[in-house]
C-alpha positions in Angstrom: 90.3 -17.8 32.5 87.5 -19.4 30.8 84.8 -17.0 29.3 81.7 -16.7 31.7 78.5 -18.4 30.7 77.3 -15.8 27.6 74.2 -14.1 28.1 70.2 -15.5 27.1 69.6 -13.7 23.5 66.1 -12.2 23.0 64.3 -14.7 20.5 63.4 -11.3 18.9 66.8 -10.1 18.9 68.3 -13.0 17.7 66.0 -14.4 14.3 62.7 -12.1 14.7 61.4 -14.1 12.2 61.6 -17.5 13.7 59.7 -16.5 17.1 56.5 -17.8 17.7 54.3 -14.6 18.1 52.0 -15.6 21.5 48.4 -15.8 20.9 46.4 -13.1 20.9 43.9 -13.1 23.8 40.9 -14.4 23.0 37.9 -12.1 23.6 34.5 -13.3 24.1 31.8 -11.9 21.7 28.7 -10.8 23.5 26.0 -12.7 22.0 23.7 -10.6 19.6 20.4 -9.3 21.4 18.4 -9.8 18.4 19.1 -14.0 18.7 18.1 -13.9 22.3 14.7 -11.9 22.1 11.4 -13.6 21.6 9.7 -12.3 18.3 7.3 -9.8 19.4 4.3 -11.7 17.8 4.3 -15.4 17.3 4.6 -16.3 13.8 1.0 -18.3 14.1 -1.0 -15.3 15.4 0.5 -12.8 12.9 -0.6 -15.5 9.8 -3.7 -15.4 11.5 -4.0 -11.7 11.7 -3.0 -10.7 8.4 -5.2 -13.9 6.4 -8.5 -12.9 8.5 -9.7 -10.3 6.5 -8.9 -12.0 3.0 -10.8 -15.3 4.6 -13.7 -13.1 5.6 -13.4 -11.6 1.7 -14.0 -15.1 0.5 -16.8 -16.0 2.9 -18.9 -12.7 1.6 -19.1 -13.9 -1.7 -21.2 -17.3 -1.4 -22.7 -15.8 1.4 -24.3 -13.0 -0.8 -25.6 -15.6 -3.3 -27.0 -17.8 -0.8 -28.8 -14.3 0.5 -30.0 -13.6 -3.2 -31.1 -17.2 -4.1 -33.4 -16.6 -0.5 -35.0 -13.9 -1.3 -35.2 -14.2 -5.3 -36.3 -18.1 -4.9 -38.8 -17.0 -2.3 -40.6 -14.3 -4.0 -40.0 -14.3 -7.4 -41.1 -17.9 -8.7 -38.7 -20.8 -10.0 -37.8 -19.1 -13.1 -35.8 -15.8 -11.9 -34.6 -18.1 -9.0 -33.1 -20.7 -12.1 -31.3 -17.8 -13.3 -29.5 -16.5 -10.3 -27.1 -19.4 -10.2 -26.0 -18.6 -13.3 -25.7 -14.6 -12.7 -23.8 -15.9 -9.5 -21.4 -17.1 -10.9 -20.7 -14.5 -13.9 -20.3 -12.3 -11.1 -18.0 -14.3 -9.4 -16.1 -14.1 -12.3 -16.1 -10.7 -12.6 -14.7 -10.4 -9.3 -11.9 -12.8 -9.4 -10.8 -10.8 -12.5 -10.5 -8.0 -10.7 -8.7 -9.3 -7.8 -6.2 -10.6 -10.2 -5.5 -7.5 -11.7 -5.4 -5.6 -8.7 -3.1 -8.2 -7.0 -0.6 -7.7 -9.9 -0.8 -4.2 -10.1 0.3 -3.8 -6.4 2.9 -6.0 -6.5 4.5 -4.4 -9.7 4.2 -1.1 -8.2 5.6 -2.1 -4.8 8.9 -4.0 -6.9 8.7 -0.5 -8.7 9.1 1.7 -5.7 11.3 -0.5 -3.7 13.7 0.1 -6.6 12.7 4.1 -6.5 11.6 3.8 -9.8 8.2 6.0 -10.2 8.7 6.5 -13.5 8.1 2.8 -13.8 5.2 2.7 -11.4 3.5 5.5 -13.2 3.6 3.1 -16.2 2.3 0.5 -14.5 -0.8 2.2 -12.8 -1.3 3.6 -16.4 -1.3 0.2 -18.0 -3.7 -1.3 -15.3 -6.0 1.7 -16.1 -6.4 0.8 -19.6 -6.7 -2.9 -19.0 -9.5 -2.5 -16.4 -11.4 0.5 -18.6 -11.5 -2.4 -21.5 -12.1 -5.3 -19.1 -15.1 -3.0 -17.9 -16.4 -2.3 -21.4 -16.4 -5.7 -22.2 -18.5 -6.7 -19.4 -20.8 -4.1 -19.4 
C-alpha cells in the first residue's frame, strides 16, 4: 500500500530559522508617580516666596533716603538738605557694588563646591577679600 499521510513537522524542527518567533507579551508600564503628583508648591507661590525678601531689600533703600531727606530737610536748612541727594546716591552706589561682588562670589563658590573643588573656592573667597579690602579703601 500507499504510505500513510506523513506526519506535521515542528516549524522549529524543520528550518528553526525560518519560524516566526510569537510576540512577546506586551507588559504595561506603570506610569511613573513623580508625573502624576501635584508639585508640592505651586511654581507662582514659591517665585513669590523666594523674590519677597530681595523686593523688600530694594524698597529699604529709597525708603531710607526719603527718611533722611525728612528729617535733614526739616531741621537742618536747605543747604545740608541739597546735599543729601547727592550722598544718596553715592551710597546707593556703594551698595550696588557690593551686591555685585557678593552675587558673584556666591555663585563662583557654589559652581566651585558643586564640582568638590575647595581648593578652588578657597581661591575665590580669597580673591573677593582682596577686591572688597581695595574697593573699601577706595571709598573710604
Amino acid at each position: 500500500g500507499a504510505p500513510g499521510p506523513r506526519p506535521a513537522l515542528s516549524c522549529r524542527r524543520a528550518i528553526p530559522r525560518a519560524c516566526p518567533t510569537p510576540p512577546a507579551p506586551a507588559v504595561e508600564e506603570p506610569a511613573p508617580e513623580a508625573a502624576t503628583e501635584e508639585p508640592a508648591e505651586p511654581v507662582a507661590a514659591e517665585i513669590a516666596r523666594i523674590s519677597l525678601p530681595a523686593v523688600v531689600g530694594l524698597i529699604i533703600d529709597p525708603l531710607l533716603s526719603l527718611i533722611d531727606v525728612s528729617f535733614i530737610g526739616a531741621g537742618l536748612g536747605p543747604v545740608p538738605h541739597a546735599a543729601v541727594g547727592p550722598a544718596s546716591e553715592l551710597f546707593t552706589m556703594t551698595t550696588a557694588l557690593t551686591w555685585a561682588i557678593t552675587d558673584a562670589t556666591a555663585s563662583a563658590v557654589s559652581r566651585s563646591v558643586a564640582r568638590n573643588d575647595r581648593k578652588g573656592a578657597l581661591g575665590t573667597v580669597e580673591t573677593t577679600l582682596a577686591v572688597a579690602g581695595a574697593v573699601g579703601l577706595a571709598l573710604s
